[in-house]
N, CA, C and O atoms as CSV, one atom per row, in Angstrom:
chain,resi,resn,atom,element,x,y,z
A,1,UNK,N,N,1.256,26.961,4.473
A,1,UNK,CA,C,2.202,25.923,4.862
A,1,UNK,C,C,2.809,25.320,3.604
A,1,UNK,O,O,1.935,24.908,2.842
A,2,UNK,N,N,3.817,25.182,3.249
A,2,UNK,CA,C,4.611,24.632,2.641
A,2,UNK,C,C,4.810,23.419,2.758
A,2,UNK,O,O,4.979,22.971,3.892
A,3,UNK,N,N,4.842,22.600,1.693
A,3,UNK,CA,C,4.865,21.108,1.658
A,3,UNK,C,C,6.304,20.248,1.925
A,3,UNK,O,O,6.863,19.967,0.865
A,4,UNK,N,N,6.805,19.914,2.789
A,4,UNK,CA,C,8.165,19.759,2.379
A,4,UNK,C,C,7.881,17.382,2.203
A,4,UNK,O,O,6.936,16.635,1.947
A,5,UNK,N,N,8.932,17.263,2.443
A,5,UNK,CA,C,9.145,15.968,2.218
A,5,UNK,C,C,8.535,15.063,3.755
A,5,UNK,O,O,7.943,13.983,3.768
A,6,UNK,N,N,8.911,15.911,4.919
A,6,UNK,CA,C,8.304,15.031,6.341
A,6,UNK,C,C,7.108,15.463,6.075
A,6,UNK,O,O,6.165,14.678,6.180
A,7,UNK,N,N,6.899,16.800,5.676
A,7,UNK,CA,C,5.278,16.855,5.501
A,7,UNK,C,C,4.667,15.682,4.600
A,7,UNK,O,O,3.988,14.855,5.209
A,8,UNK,N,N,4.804,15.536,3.421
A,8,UNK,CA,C,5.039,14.586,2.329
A,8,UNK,C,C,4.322,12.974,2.835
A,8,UNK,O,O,3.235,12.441,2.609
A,9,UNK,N,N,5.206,12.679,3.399
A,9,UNK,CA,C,5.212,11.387,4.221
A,9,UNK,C,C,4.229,11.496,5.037
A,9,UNK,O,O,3.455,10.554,4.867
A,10,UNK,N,N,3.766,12.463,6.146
A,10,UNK,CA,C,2.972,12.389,6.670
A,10,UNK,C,C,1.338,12.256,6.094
A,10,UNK,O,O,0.464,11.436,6.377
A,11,UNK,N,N,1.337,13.373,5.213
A,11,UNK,CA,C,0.346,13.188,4.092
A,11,UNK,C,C,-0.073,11.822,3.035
A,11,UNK,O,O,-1.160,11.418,2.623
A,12,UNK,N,N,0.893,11.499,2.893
A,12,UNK,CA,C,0.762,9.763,1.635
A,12,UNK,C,C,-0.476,9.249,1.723
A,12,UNK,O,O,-1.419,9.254,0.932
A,13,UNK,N,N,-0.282,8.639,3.203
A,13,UNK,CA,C,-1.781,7.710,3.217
A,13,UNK,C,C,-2.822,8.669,2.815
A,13,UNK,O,O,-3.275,8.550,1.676
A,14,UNK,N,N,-3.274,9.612,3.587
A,14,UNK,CA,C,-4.504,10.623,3.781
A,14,UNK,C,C,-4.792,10.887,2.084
A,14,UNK,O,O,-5.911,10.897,1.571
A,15,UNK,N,N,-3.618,11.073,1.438
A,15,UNK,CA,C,-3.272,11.611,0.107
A,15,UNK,C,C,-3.918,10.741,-0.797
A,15,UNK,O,O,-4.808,11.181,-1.524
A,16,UNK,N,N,-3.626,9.733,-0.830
A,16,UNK,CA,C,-3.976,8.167,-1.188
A,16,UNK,C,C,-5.366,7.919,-1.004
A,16,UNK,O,O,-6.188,7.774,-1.909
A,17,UNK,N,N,-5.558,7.882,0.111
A,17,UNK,CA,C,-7.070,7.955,0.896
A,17,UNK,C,C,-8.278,8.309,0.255
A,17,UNK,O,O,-9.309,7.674,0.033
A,18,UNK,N,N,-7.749,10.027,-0.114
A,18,UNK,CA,C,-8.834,11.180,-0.992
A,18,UNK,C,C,-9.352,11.883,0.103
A,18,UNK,O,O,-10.335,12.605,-0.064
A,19,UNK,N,N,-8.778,11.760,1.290
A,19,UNK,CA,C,-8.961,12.526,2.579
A,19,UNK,C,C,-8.642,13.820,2.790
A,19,UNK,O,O,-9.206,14.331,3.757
A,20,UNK,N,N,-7.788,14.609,2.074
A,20,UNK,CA,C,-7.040,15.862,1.868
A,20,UNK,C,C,-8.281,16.454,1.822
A,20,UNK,O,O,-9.407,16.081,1.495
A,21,UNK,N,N,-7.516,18.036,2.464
A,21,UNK,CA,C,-8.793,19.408,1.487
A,21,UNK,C,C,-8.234,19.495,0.405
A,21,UNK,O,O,-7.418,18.689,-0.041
A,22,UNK,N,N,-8.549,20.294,-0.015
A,22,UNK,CA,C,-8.212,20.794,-1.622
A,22,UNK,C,C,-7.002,21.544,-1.065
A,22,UNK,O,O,-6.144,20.662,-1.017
A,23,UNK,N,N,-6.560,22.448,-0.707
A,23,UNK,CA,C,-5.619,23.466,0.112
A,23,UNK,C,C,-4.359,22.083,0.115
A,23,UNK,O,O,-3.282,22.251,-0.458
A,24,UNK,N,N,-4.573,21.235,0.576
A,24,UNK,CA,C,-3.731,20.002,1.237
A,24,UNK,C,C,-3.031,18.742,-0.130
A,24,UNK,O,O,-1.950,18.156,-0.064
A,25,UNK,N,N,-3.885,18.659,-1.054
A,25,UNK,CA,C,-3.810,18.570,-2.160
A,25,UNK,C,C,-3.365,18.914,-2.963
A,25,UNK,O,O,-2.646,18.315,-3.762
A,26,UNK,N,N,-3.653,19.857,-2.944
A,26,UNK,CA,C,-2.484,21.234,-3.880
A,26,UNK,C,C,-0.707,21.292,-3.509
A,26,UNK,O,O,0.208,21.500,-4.305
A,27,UNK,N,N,-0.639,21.065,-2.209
A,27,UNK,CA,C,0.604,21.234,-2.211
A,27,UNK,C,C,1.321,19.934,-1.982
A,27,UNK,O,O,2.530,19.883,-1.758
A,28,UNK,N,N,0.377,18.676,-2.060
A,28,UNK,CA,C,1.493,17.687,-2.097
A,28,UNK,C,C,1.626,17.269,-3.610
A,28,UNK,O,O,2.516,16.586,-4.115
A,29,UNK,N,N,0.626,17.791,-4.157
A,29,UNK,CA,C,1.132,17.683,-5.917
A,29,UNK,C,C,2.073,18.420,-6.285
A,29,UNK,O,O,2.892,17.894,-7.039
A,30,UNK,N,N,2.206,19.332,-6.037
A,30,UNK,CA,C,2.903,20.581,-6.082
A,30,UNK,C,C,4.513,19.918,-5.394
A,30,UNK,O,O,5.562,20.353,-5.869
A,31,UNK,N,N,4.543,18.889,-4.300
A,31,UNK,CA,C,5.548,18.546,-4.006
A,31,UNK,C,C,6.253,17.759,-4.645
A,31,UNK,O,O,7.463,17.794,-4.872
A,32,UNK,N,N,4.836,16.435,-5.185
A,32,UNK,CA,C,5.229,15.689,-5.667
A,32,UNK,C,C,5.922,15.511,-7.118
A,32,UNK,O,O,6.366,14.521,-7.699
A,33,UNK,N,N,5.809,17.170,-7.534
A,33,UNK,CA,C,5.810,16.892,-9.321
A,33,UNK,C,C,7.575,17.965,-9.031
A,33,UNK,O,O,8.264,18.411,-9.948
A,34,UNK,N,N,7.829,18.089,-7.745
A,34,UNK,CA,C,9.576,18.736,-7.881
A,34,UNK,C,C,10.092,17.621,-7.370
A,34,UNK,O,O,11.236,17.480,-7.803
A,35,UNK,N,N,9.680,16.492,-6.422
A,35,UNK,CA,C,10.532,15.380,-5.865
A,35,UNK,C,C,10.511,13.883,-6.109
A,35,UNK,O,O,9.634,13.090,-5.766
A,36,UNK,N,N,11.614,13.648,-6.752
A,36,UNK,CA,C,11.530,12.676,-7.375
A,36,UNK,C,C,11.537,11.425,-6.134
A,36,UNK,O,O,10.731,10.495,-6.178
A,37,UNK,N,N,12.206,11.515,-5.426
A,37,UNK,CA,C,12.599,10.659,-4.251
A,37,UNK,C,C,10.963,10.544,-3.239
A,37,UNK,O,O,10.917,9.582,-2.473
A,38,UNK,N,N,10.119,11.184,-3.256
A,38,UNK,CA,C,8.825,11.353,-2.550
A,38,UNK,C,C,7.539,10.918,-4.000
A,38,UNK,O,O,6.533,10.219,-3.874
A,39,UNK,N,N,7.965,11.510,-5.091
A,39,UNK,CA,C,6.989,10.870,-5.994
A,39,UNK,C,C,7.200,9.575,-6.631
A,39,UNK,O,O,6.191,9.161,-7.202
A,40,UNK,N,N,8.308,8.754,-6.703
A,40,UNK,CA,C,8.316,7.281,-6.284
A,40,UNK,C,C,7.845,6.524,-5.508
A,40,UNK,O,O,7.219,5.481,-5.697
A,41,UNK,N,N,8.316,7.348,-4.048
A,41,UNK,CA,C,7.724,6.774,-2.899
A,41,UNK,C,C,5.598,6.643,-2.816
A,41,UNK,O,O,4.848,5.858,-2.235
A,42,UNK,N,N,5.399,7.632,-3.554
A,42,UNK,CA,C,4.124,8.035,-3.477
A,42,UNK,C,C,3.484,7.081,-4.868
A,42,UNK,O,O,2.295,6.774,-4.772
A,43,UNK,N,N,4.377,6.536,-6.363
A,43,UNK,CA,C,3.510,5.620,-7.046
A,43,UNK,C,C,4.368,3.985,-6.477
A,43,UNK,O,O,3.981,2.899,-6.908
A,44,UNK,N,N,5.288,4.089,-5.690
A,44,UNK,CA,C,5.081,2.542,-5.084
A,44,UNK,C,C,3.824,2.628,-4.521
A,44,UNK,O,O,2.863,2.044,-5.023
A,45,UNK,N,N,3.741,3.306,-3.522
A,45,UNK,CA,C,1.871,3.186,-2.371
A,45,UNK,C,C,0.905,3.230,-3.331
A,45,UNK,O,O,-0.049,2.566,-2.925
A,46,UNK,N,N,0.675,3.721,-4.478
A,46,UNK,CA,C,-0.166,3.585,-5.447
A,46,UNK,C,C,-0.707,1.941,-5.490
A,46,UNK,O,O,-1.616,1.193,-5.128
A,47,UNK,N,N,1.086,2.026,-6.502
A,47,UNK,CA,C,1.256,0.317,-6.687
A,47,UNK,C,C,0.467,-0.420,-6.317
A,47,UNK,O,O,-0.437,-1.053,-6.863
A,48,UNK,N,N,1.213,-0.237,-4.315
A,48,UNK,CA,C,1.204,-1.648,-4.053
A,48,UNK,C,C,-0.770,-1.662,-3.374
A,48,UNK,O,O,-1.215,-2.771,-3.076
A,49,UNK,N,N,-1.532,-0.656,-3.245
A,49,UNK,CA,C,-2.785,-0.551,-3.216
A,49,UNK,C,C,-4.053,-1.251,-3.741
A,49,UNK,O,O,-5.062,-1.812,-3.314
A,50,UNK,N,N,-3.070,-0.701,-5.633
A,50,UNK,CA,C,-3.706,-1.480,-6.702
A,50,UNK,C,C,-3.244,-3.241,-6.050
A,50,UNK,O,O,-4.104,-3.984,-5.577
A,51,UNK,N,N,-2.112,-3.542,-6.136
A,51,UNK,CA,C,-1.653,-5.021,-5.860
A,51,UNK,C,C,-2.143,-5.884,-4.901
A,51,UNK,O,O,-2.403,-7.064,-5.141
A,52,UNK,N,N,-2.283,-5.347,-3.809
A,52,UNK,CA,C,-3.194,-5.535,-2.492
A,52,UNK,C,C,-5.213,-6.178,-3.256
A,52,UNK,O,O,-5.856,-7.226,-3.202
A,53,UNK,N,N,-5.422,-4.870,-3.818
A,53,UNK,CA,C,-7.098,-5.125,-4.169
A,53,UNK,C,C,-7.231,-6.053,-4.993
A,53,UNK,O,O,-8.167,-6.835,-5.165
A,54,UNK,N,N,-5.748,-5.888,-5.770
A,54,UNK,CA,C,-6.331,-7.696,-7.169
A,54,UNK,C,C,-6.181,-8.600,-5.974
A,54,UNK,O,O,-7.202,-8.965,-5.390
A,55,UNK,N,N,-4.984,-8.995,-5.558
A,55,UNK,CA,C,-4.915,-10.082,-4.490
A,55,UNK,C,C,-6.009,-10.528,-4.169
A,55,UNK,O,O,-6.511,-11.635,-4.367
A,56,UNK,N,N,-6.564,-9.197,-3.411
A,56,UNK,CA,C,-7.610,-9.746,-2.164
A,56,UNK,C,C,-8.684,-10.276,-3.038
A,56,UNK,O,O,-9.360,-11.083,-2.400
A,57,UNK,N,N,-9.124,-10.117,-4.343
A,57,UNK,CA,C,-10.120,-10.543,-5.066
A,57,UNK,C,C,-10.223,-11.239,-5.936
A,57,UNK,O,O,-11.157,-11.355,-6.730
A,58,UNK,N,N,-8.678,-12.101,-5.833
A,58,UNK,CA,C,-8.190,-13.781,-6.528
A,58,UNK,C,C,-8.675,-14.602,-5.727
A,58,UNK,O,O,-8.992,-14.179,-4.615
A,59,UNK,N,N,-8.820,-15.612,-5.958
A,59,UNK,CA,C,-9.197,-16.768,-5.357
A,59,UNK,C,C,-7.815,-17.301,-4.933
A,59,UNK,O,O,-7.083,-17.260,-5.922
A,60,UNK,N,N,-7.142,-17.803,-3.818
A,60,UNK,CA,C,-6.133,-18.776,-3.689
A,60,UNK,C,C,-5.691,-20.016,-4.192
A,60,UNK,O,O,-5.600,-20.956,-3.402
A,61,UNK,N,N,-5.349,-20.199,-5.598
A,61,UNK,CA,C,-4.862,-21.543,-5.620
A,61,UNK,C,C,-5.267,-22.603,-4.677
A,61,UNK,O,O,-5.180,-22.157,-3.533
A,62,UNK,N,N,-5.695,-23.890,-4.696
A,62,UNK,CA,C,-5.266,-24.968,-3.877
A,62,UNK,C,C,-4.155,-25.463,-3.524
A,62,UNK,O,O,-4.005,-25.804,-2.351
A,63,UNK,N,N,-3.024,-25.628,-4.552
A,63,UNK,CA,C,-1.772,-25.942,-4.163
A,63,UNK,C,C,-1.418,-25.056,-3.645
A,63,UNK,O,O,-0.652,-25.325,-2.720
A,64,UNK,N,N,-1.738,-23.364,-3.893
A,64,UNK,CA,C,-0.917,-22.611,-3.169
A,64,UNK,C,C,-1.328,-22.693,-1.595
A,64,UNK,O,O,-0.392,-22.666,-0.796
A,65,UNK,N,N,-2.881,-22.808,-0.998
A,65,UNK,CA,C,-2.850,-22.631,-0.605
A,65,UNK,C,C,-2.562,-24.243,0.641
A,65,UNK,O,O,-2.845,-24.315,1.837
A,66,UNK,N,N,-2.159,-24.914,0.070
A,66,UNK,CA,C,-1.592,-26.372,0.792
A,66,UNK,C,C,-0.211,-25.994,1.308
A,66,UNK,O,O,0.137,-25.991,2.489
A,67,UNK,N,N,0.826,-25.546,-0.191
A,67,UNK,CA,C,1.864,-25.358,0.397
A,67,UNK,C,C,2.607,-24.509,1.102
A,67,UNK,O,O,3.798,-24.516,1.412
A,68,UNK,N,N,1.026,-23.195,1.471
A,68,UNK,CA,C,1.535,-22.255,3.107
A,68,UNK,C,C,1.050,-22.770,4.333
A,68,UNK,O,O,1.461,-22.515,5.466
A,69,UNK,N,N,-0.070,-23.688,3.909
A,69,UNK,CA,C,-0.403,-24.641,5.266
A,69,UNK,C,C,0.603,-25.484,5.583
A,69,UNK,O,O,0.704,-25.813,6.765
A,70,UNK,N,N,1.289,-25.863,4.873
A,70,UNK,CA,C,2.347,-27.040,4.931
A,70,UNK,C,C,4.200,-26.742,5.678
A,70,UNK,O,O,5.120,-27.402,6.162
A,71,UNK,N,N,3.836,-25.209,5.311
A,71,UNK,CA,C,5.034,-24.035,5.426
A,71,UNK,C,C,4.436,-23.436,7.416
A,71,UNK,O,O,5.217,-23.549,8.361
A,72,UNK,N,N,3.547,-23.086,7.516
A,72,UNK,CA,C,3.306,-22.896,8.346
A,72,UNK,C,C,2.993,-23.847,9.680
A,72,UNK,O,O,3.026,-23.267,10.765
A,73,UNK,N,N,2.695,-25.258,9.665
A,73,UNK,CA,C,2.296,-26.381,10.462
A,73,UNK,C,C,4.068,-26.666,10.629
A,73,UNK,O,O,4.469,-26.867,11.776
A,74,UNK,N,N,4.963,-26.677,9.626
A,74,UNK,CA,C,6.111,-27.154,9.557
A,74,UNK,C,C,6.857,-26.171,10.730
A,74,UNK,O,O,7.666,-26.764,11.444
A,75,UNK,N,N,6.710,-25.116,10.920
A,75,UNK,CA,C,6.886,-24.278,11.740
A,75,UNK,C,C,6.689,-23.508,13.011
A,75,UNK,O,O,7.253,-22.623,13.654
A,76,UNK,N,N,5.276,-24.508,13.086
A,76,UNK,CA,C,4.911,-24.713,14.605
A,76,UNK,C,C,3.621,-23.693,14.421
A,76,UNK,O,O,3.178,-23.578,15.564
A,77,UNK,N,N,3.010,-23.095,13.751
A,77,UNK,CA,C,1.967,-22.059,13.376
A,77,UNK,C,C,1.029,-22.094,13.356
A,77,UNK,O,O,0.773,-23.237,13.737
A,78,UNK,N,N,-0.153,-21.444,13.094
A,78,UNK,CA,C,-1.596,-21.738,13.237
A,78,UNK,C,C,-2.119,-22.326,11.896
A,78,UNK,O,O,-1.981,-21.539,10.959
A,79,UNK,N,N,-2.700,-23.553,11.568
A,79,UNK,CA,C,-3.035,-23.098,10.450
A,79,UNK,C,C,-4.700,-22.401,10.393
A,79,UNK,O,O,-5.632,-22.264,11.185
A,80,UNK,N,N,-4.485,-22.160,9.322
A,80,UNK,CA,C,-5.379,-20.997,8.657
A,80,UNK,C,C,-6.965,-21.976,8.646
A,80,UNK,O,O,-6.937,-23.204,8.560
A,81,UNK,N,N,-8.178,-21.242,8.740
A,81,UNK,CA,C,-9.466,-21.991,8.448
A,81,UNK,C,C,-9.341,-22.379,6.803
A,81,UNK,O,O,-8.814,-21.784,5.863
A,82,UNK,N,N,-9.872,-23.302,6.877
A,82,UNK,CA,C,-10.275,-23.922,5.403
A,82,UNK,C,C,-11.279,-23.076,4.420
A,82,UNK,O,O,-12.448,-23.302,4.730
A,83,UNK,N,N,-11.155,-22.212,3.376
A,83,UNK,CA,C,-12.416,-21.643,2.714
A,83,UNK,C,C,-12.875,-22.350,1.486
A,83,UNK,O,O,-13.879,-21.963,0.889
């Protein structure tokens, strides 16, 4: 099977993951190192992975986290539990 670009896309997450066979692997590297438009797409999801895991393992500001309670109550919203 040949890797094309819908294949591509379908693959990302799984790709990302470390879920691939080796067989499956091979050809989205293989895709990724002729398409520039799919191997962008593939180090944004990198990116935003890495960006996601620092996040989640910052602590929230206090002010920050006042002025989305403040953003969100203003708006009719839930606010959030206190941590």
């Amino acid at each position: 099977m040949a890797c094309g670009c819908d294949d591509c896309e379908t693959m990302m997450q799984p790709y990302l993951d470390g879920v691939l066979s080796d067989e499956e692997v091979r050809e989205a590297r293989e895709h990724l190192s002729r398409c520039p438009g799919c191997d962008r797409r593939y180090r944004f999801e990198e990116d935003l992975r890495r960006f996601v895991r620092v996040a989640a393992e910052e602590p929230m500001p206090d002010e920050l986290r006042e002025r989305l309670v403040g953003l969100r109550s203003a708006q009719g919203g839930v606010q959030p539990p206190a941590v």
